[in-house]
C-alpha positions as CSV (number, residue, x, y, z in Angstrom):
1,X,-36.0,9.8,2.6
2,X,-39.9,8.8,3.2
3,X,-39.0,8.2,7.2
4,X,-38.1,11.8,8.6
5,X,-37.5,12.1,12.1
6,X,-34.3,11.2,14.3
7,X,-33.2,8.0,12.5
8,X,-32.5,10.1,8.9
9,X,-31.6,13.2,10.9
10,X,-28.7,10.2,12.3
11,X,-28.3,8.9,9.2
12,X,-27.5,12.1,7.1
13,X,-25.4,13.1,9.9
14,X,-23.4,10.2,9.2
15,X,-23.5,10.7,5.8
16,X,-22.3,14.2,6.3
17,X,-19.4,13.6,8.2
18,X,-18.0,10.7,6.5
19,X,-18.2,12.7,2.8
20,X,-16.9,16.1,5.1
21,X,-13.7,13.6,6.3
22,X,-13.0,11.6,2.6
23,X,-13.1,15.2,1.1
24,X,-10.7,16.6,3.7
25,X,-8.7,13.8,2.9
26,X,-8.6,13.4,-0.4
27,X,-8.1,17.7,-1.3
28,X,-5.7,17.8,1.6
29,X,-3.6,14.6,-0.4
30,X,-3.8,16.1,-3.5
31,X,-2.8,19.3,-1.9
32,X,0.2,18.4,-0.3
33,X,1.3,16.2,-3.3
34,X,1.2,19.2,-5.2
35,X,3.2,21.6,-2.6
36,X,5.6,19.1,-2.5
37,X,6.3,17.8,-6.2
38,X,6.2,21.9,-6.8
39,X,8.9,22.5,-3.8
40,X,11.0,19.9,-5.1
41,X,11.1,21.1,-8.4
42,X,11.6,24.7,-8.1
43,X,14.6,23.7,-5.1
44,X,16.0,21.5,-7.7
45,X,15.9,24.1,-10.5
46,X,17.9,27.0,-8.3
47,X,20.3,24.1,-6.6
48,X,20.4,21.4,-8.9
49,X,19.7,19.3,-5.5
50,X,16.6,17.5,-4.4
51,X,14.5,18.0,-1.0
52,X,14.6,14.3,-0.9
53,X,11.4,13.6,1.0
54,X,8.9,15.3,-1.6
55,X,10.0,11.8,-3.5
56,X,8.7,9.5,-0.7
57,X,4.9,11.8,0.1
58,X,3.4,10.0,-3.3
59,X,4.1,6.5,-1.3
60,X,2.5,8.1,1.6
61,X,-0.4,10.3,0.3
62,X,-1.5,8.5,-2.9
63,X,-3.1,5.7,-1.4
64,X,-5.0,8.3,1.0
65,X,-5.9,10.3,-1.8
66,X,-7.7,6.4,-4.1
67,X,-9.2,5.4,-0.7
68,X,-10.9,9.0,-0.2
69,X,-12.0,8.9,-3.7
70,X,-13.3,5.5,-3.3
71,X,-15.4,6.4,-0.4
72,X,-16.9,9.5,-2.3
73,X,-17.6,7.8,-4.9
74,X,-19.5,5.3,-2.6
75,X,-21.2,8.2,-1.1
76,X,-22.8,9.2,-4.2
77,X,-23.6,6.1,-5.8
78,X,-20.6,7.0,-8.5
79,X,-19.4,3.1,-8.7
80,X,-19.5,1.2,-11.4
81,X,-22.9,-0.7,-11.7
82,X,-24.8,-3.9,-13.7
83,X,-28.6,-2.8,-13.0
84,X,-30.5,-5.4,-15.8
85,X,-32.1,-7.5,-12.6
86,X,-32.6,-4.8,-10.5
87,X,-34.7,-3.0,-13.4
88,X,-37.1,-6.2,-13.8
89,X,-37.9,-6.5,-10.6
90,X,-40.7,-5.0,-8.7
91,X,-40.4,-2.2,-5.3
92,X,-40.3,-4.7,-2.8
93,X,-37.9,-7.2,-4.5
94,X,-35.5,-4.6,-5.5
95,X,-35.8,-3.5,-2.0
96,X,-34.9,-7.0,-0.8
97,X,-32.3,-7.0,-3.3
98,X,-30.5,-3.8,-2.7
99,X,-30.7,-4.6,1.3
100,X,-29.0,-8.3,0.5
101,X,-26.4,-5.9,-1.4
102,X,-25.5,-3.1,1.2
103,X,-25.1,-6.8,3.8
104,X,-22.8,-8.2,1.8
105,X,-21.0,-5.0,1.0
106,X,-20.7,-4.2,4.9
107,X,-19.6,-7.8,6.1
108,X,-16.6,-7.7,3.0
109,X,-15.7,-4.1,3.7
110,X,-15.5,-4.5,7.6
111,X,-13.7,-7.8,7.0
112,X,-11.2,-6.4,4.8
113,X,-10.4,-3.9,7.4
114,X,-10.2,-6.5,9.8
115,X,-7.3,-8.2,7.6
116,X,-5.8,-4.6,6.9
117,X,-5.0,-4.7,10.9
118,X,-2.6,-7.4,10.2
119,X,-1.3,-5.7,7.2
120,X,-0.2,-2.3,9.4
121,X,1.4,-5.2,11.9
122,X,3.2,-5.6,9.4
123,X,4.2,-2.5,7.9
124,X,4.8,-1.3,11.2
125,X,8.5,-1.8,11.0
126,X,9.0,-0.4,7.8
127,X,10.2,3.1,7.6
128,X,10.8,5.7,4.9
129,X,14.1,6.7,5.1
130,X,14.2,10.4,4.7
131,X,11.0,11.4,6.3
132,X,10.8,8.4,8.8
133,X,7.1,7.5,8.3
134,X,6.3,4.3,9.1
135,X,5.0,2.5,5.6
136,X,2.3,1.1,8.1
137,X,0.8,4.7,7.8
138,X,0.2,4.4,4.1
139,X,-1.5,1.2,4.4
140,X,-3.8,2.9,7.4
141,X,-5.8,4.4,4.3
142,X,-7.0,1.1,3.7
143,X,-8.3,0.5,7.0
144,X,-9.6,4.1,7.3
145,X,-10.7,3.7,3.2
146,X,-12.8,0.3,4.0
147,X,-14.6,1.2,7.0
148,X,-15.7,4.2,5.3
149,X,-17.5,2.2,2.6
150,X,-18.5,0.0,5.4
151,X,-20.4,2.8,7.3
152,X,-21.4,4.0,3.4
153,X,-23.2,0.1,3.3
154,X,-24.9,0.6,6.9
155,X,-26.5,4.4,5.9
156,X,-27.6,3.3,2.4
157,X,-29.1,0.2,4.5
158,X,-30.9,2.4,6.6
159,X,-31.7,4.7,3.7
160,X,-33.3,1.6,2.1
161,X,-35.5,0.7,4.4
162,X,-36.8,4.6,4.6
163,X,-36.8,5.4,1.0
164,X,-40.5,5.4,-0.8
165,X,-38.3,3.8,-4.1
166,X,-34.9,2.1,-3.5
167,X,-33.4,2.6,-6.4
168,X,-33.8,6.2,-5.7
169,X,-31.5,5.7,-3.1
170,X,-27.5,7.0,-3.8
171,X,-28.7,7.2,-7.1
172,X,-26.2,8.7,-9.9
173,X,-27.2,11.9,-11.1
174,X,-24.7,13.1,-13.4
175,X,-26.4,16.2,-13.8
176,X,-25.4,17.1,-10.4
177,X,-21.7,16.7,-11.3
178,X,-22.0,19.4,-13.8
C-alpha cells in the first residue's frame, strides 16, 4: 500500500484476522467432516450400525465450510471477475470505479446479514434430532460468511484509497497459488 503508517498497519490487521478466522473455519469444517464420515464408516463396518449424528454434521458444517471459502476467496481477489471497463479506463476513474464497487458490495453484504438475522429467528426452533443443534446454527454461517465479505469490502475500500494503482489492489496472482 502507497499510505504506510497506522491506517494500513489497521487495515492489514483486519485483513489478517478475518483470513486467520475463515481459514480456522473452513480447515476446522472440513476437518471434522472428515473425522466424522471416517468414524461413521469404520463404526459401521465392525457393527454394521451407524453413529447416527456423523449423518447430520454435513447439514451443520458444509455451509461453514462455502461461506469460509467465500470469504477467502474475497480476501484474495479469487472471485469471478468482468474487467473490459475497468481496463479502458484511466488511474483515477478506475479508482472511482472500484471505490463505487467495494460501496455497493458493503451495503448488499451487510444487508444480507441483516435479513440472515430473521432467517436464524427462524431456524431457531428447528433442531437436529440426534445431535440437537439448532438448524439456526447452520444458517449463522451466513451471517458470519456475509459480514466477512462485508468487512473484505471496507479494507479493500481503504486499500483503494492507499494504493499507488487500484487495480493492484486484491489482485489475483495465480502464481502465488502454486
Amino acid at each position: 500500500m502507497g499510505g504506510a503508517g497506522l491506517p494500513a498497519s489497521l487495515v492489514t490487521l483486519v485483513d489478517t484476522a478475518i483470513t486467520v478466522a475463515a481459514r480456522v473455519v473452513a480447515i476446522g469444517s472440513l476437518v471434522a467432516l472428515f473425522l466424522a464420515l471416517g468414524a461413521e464408516v469404520v463404526v459401521r463396518y465392525l457393527t454394521t450400525q451407524g453413529l447416527g449424528w456423523p449423518s447430520e454434521l454435513p447439514n451443520i458444517l458444509f455451509p461453514w465450510l462455502v461461506m469460509g471459502g467465500i470469504v477467502l476467496a474475497a480476501q484474495g481477489g479469487a472471485h469471478i471477475a468482468v474487467t473490459l471497463v475497468l481496463d479502458s479506463l484511466g488511474t483515477a476513474a478506475a479508482r472511482l470505479l472500484l471505490l463505487g464497487m467495494q460501496i455497493v458490495v458493503a451495503a448488499t453484504f451487510f444487508y444480507l446479514a441483516y435479513i440472515g438475522l430473521a432467517v436464524i429467528e427462524i431456524t431457531g426452533s428447528e433442531i437436529y434430532p440426534v445431535t440437537g443443534v439448532p438448524a439456526s446454527w447452520a444458517y449463522g454461517s451466513l451471517i458470519v460468511g456475509f459480514i466477512g465479505v462485508g468487512l473484505t469490502a471496507l479494507t479493500t475500500f481503504a486499500r483503494l484509497l492507499m494504493a499507488d494503482d487500484p487495480r493492484s489492489v486484491r489482485a489475483h496472482v495465480t502464481e502465488e497459488e502454486i
